[in-house]
C-alpha positions in Angstrom: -18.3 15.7 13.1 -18.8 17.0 9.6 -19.7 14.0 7.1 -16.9 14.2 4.4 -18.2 13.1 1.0 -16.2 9.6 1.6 -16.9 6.3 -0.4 -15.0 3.3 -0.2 -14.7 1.1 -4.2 -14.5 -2.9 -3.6 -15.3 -5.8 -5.6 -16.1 -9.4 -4.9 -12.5 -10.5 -5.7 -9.5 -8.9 -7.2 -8.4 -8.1 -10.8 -12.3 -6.7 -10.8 -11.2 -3.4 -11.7 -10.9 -1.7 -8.4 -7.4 0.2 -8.9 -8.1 1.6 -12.5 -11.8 3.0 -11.4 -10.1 4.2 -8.0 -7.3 6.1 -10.1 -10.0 7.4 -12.4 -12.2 9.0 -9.8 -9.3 10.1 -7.8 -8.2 12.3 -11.3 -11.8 13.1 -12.0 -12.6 14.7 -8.9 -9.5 16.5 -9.0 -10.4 17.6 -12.5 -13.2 19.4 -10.7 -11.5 21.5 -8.2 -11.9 18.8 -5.4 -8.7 18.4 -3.0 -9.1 14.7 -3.0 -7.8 12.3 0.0 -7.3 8.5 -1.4 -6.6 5.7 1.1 -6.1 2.0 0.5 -7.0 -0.8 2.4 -4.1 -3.1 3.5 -0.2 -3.0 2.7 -0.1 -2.4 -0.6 2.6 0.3 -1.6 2.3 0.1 -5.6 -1.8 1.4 -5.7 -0.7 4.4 -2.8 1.6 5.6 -5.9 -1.0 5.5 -8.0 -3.4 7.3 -5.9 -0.8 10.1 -5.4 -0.4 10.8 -8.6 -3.4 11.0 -10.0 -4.5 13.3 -7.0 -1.4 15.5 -6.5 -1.2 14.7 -2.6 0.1 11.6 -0.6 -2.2 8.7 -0.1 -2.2 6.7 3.2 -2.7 3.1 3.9 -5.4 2.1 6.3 -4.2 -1.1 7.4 -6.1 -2.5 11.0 -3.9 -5.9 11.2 -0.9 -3.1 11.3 -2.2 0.1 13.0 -5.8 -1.1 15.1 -9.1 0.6 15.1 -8.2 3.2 16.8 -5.4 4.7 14.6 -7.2 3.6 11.3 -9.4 6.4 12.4 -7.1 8.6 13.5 -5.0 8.2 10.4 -8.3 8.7 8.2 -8.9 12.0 10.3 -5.4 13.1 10.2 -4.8 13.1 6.7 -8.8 14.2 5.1 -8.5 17.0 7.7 -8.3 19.2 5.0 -9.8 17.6 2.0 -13.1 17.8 0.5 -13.6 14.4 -0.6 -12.4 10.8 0.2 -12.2 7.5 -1.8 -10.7 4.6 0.2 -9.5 1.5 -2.8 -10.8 -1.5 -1.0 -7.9 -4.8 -1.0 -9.2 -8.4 -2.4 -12.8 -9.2 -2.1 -14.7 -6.9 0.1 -15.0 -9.7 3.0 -11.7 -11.2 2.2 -9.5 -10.0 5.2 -6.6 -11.6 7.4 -9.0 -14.1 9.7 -12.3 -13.8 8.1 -13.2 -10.4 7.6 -11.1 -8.5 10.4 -8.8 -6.3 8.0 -11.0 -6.4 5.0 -12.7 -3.7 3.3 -15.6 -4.3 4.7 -14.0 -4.1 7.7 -12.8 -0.6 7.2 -16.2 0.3 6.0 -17.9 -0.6 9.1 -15.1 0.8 11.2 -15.5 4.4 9.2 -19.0 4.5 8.1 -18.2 4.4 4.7 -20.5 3.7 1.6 -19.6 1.1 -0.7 -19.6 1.1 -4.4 -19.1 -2.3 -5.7 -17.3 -3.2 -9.2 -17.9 -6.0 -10.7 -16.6 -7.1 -14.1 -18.9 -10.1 -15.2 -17.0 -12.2 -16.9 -19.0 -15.2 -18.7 -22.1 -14.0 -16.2 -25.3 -12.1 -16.8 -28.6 -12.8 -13.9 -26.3 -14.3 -12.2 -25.1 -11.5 -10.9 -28.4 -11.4 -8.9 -27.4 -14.0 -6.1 -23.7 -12.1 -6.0 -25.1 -8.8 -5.2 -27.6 -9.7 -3.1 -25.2 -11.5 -0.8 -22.7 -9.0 -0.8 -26.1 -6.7 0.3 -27.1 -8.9 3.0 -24.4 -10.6 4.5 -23.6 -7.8 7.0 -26.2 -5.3 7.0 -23.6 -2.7 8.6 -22.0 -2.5 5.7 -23.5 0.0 3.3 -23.3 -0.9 -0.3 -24.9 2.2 -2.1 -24.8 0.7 -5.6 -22.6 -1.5 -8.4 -21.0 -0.4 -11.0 -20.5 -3.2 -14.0 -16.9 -3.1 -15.7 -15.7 -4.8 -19.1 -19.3 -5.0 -20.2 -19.7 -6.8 -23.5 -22.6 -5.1 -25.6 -25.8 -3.2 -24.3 -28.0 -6.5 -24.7 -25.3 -8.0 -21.9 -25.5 -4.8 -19.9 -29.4 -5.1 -19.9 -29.2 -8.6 -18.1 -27.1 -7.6 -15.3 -29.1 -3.9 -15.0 -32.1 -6.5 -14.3 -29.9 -9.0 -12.2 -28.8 -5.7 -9.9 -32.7 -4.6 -9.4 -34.0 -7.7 -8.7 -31.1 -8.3 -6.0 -32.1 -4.7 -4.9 -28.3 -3.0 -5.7 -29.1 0.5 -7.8 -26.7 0.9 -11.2 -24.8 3.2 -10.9 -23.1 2.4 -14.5 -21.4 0.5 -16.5 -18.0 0.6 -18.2 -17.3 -0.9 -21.5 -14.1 -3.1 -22.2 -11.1 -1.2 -23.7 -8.2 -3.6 -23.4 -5.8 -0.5 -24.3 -6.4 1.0 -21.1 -4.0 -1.3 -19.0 -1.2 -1.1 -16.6 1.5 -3.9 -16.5 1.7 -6.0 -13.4 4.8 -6.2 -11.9 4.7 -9.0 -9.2 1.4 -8.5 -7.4 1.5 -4.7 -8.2 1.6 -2.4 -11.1 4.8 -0.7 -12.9 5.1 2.5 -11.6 8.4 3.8 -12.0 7.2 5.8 -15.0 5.0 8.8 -13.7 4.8 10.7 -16.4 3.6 7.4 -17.8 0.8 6.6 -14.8 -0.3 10.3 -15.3 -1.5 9.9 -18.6 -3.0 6.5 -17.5 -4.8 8.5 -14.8 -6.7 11.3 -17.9 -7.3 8.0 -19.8 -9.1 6.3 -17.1 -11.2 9.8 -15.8 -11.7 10.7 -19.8 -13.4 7.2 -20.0 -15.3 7.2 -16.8 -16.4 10.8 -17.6 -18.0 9.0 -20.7 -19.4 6.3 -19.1 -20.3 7.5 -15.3 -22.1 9.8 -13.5 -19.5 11.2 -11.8 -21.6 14.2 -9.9 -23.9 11.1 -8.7 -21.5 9.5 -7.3 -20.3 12.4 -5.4 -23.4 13.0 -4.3 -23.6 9.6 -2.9 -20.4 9.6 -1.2 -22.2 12.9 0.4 -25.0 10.9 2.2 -23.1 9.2 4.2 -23.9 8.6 7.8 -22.2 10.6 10.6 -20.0 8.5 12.6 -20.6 7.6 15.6 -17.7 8.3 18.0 -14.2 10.2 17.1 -10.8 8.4 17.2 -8.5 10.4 19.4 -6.3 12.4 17.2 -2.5 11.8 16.1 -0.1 12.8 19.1 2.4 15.3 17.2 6.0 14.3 19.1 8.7 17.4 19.8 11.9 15.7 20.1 14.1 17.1 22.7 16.8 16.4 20.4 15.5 16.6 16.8 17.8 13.7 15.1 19.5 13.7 10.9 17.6 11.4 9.5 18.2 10.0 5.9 15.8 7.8 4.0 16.7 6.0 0.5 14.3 6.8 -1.9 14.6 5.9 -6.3 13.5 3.9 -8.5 15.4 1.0 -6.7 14.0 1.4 -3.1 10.6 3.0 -2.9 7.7 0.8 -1.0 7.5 3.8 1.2 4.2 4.1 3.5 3.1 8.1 4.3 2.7 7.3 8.1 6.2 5.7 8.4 7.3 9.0 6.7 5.6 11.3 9.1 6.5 9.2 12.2 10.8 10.0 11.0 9.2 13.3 10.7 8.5 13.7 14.3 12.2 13.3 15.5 14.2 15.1 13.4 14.6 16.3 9.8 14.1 13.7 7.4 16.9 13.7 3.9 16.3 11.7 1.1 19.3 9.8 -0.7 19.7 7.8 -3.6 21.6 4.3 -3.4 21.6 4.7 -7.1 22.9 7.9 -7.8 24.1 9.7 -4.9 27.8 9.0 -4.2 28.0 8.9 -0.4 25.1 9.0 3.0 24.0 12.5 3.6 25.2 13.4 7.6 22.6 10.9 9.2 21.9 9.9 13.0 19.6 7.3 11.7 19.1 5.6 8.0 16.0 3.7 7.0 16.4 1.8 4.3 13.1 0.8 2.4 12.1 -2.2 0.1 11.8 -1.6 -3.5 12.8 -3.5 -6.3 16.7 -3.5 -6.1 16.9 -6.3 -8.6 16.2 -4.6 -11.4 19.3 -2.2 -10.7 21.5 -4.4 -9.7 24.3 -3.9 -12.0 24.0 0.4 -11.0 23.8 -0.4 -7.3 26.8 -2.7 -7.6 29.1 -0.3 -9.5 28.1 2.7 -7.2 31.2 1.7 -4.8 31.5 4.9 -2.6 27.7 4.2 -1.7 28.4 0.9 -1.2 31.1 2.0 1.2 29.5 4.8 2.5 26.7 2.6 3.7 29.3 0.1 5.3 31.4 2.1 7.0 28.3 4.0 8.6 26.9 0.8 9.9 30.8 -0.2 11.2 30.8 3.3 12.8 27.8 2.3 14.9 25.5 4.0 12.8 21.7 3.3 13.4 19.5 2.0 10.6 17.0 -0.3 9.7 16.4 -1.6 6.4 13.8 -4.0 5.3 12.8 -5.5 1.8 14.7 -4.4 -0.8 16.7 -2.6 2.0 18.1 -5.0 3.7 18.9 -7.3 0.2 21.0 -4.0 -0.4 23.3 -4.9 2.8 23.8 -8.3 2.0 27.4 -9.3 0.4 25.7 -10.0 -3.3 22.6 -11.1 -4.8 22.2 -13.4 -7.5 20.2 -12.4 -10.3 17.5 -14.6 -12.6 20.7 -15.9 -15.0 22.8 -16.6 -12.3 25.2 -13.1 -12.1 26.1 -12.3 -8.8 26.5 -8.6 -7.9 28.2 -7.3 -5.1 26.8 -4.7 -2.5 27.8 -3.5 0.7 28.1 -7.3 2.8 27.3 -5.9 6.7 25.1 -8.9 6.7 27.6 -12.4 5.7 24.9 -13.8 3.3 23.7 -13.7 -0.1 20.2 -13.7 -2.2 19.3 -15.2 -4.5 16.5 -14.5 -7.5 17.0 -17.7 -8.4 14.7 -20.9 -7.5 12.4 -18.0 -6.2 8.9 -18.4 -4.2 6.3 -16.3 -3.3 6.6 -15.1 0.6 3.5 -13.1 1.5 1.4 -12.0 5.1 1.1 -10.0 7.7 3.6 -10.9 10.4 4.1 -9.9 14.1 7.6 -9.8 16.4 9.4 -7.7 19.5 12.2 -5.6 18.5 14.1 -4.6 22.1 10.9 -5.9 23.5 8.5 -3.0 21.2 6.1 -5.3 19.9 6.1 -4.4 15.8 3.7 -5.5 13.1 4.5 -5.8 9.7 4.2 -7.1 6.2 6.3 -9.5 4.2 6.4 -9.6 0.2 8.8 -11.1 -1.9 10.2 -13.6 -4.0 13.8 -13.6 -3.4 15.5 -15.8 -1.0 18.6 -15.9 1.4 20.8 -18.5 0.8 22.6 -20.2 4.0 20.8 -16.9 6.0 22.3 -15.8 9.6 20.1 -16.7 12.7 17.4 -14.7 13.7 17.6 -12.3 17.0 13.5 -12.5 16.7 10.9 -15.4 16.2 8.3 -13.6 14.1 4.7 -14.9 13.9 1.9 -14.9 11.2 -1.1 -12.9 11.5 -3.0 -15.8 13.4 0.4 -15.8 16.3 1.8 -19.2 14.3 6.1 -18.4 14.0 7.0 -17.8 10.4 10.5 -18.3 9.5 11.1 -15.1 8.3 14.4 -13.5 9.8 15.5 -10.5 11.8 18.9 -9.6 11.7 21.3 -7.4 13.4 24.7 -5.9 13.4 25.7 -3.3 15.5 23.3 -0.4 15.7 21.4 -2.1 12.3 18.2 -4.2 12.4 17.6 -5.9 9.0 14.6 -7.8 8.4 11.9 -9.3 4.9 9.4 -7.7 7.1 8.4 -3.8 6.0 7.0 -2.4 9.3 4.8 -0.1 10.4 7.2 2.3 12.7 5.9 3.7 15.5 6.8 6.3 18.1 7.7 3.2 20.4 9.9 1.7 18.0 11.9 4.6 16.7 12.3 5.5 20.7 14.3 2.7 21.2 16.0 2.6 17.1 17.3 6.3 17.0 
């Protein structure tokens, strides 16, 4: 097979700098002509969006908890089939995965034969960088780390500490990026705020106008062009024809948008896929089957509750016998009202007799694992609202490491509602549409 110039950015440990270099390559290679293919390791939805729009064309998760080996590759095949270059945004440290290593970036990297370029931002650290870099270097020495680049450096006496830490630990330089605290996006839970593109898109020039400055950009594509054949193909992705191609209609604004590009193109396969807007749009499109996405429905919550035909729309589809599945955001959308931060309660469409709350809120976060009409399904579970006095479960779901988790799956009629944002697949949607 042809070797696709393909790196993969990663860092010791998060808030290293990984997204904003990643969304500044991604724009600089486009900036030269390049149809560029981004990837991201894990769940994440937020970074995806970011990747997208700094590149013009979707990026894909690469997720191996949620897909396996085999379709990591097949999904990294499927969608660089026509790209001339690859970058693949690491998740966490580069060994941090979901037991040990399995999942990690380093993980992926071995899996795909990718090169590595590390960032680290050296914070209060100069030589002793050396013992960092060389253990990332040696720990596994299938994983190719083809160079460091330093980020938030503090003056060029700082930079020509670590530039002697790196040699010594036998890591090459490949540059350095000074600290400019207006180049920033604002976190929004444990991603960034994306709903302004226009916004992001300007980050995106900010971020490749810097790294122009500051990086050898042509060396690192040249880098990413040495990479290793690999050594065996992943069978590629089965394309389904539907005997009978279904109306499917998928939510999608700035309310309900964690939306991964393989869930998209598995709807794809049975039918033609609408999109609809909870927010704006006044009643369902025709539908055979609705997916309702996660999102961030809290911060519309006085929109989604005044948008009544919706509201019944949605209802009466699900009391027709409709077939949906909503998760996240999605499925707080079906509950009879959520509570907001101040303690307003806001009505929604109430097929599931229970309320949420934003109130009180924790942190629920991992990978989890259940059987929906006995289809095993993985998943991913991120939030910080709660059920109050939830229904009972039809499913025990369980933890990455097969422990149950508490988390909920509900359904009413033809509608499975779940916390969990799942990675549909051709068995699944078999048995849901």
């Amino acid at each position: 097979m042809s070797t696709l110039p393909s790196l993969l950015i990663a860092a010791p440990l998060s808030e290293s700098g990984k997204s904003t270099l990643t969304m500044g390559l991604l724009r600089a290679y486009t900036r030269r002509g390049l149809a560029t293919q981004a990837f991201k390791c894990g769940p994440d939805y937020v970074d995806p969006k970011l990747h997208s729009v700094a590149t013009g064309r979707p990026a894909v998760n690469l997720d191996l908890f949620m897909y396996g080996a085999e379709r990591v590759q097949a999904l990294y095949d499927h969608y660089s089939q026509d790209a001339q270059a690859v970058i693949v945004e690491g998740v966490m440290g580069l060994f941090d995965g979901y037991d040990r290593d399995k999942g990690s970036a380093a993980d992926i990297a071995r899996l795909l034969d990718l090169p590595v370029v590390l960032v680290v931002t050296p914070r209060s650290m100069a030589y002793t960088v050396a013992p960092l870099l060389y253990g990332l270097q040696h720990f596994d020495p299938r994983v190719q780390i083809a160079g460091v680049i330093f980020n938030k450096v503090s003056s060029e006496r700082h930079l020509t500490y670590l530039t002697q830490a790196a040699t010594d630990a036998g890591v090459p330089v490949l540059g350095s990026l000074p600290r400019v605290d207006d180049i920033a996006i604002p976190s929004r839970y444990l991603g960034l705020d994306v709903d302004d593109l226009a916004q992001i898109d300007r980050y995106a020039d900010q971020v490749a106008d810097l790294l122009e400055q500051h990086l050898d950009i042509d060396r690192l594509l040249a880098i990413s062009s040495e990479r290793k054949e690999r050594s065996h193909e992943a069978p590629a992705l089965q394309k389904l024809a539907s005997s009978t191609p279904r109306r499917i209609a998928v939510a999608r604004d700035d309310a309900f948008n964690f939306l991964y590009q393989e869930n998209v193109r598995q709807l794809e396969q049975w039918g033609e896929v609408t999109y609809f807007s909870p927010l704006a749009d006044k009643e369902l499109p025709p539908s055979d089957f609705v997916y309702l996405p996660g999102g961030y429905p809290e911060l519309h919550l006085a929109q989604l509750s005044a948008n009544k035909s919706m509201l019944d729309s949605l209802r009466d589809y699900i009391r027709g016998g409709g077939a949906m599945l909503a998760e996240g955001g999605g499925m707080l959308l079906l509950c009879e009202a959520i509570v907001d931060e101040k303690g307003s309660s806001y009505p929604l469409v109430g097929a599931l007799q229970q309320t949420a709350t934003m109130q009180q809120r924790g942190l629920a976060l991992g990978y989890r694992q259940l059987e929906i009409e006995g289809v095993a399904v993985r998943g991913h579970e991120f939030h910080y609202s709660r059920i109050i006095d939830p229904l009972p479960t039809v499913a025990q779901q369980y933890n990455a490491w097969g422990d149950p988790v508490a988390t909920a799956l509900w359904h009413t009629d033809h509608c499975y509602a779940t916390y969990t944002h799942l990675a549909l697949t051709e068995q699944l949607l078999s048995h849901l549409l």
